[in-house]
C-alpha positions as CSV (number, residue, x, y, z in Angstrom):
1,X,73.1,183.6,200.4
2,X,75.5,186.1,201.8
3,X,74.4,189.6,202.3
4,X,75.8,192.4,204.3
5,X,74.0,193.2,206.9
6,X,72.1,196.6,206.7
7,X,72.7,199.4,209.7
8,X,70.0,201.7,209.9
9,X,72.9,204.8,210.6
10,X,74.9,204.1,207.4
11,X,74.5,207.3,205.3
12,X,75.8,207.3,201.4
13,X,75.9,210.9,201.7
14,X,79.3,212.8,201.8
15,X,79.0,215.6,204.3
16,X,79.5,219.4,202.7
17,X,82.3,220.1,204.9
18,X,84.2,217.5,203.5
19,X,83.5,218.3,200.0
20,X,84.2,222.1,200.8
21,X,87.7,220.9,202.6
22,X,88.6,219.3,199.9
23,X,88.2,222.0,197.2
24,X,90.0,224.3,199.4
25,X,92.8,222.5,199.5
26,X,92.5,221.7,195.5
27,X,92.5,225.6,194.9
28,X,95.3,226.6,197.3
29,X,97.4,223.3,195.6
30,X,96.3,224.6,192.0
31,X,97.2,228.4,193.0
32,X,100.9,226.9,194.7
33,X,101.7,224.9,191.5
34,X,100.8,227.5,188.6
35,X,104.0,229.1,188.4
36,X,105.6,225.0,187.9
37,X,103.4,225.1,185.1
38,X,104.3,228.4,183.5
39,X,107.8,227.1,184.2
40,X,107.7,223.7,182.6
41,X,105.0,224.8,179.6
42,X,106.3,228.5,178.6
43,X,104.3,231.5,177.8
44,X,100.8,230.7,175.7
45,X,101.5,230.2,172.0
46,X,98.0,230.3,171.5
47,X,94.8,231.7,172.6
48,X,93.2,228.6,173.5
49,X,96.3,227.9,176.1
50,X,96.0,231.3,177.2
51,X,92.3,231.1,178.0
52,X,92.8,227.6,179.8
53,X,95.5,229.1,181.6
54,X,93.7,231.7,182.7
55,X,90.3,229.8,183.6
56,X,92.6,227.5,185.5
57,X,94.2,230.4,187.5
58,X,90.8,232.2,187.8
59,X,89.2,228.6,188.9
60,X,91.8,228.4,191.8
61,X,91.5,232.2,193.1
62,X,87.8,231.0,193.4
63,X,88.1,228.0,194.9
64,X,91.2,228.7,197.5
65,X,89.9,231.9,199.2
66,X,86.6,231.7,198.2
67,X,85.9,228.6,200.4
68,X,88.6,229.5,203.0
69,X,86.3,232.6,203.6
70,X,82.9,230.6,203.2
71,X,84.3,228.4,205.7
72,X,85.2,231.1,208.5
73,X,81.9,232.9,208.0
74,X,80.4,229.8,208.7
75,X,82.0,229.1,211.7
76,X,81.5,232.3,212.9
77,X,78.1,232.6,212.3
78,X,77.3,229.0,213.6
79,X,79.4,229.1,216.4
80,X,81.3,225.9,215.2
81,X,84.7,225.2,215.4
């Protein structure tokens, strides 16, 4: 039988800071793409495009800033850089 071999330092775990960068970037890229998507879909027809719209725009303020300033109080309170 072939098995992997197990290392005792091999973590499953993704670290926060990762996770964090990664919304960050997904917020900033959703805020920089919103006005492609008013652009290609038109103004809201309905109210249910108009409330998606604006959870999705509400969402990315949220995420974008939100972690970019969660991040630097970290840092500064930490010491990291």
């Amino acid at each position: 039988m072939d098995r992997e071999p197990q290392h005792p330092d091999s973590d499953d775990d993704i670290p926060v800071a990762e996770v964090s960068s990664w919304l960050e970037f997904g917020g900033w890229t959703t805020l920089a793409l919103i006005p492609m998507l008013y652009l290609v879909n038109g103004p809201a027809v309905s109210q249910d495009q108009l409330v998606v719209r604006c959870g999705l725009i509400a969402l990315a303020i949220i995420l974008g800033p939100g972690f970019t300033v969660a991040r630097k109080v970290r840092t500064t309170r930490t010491g990291n850089r």
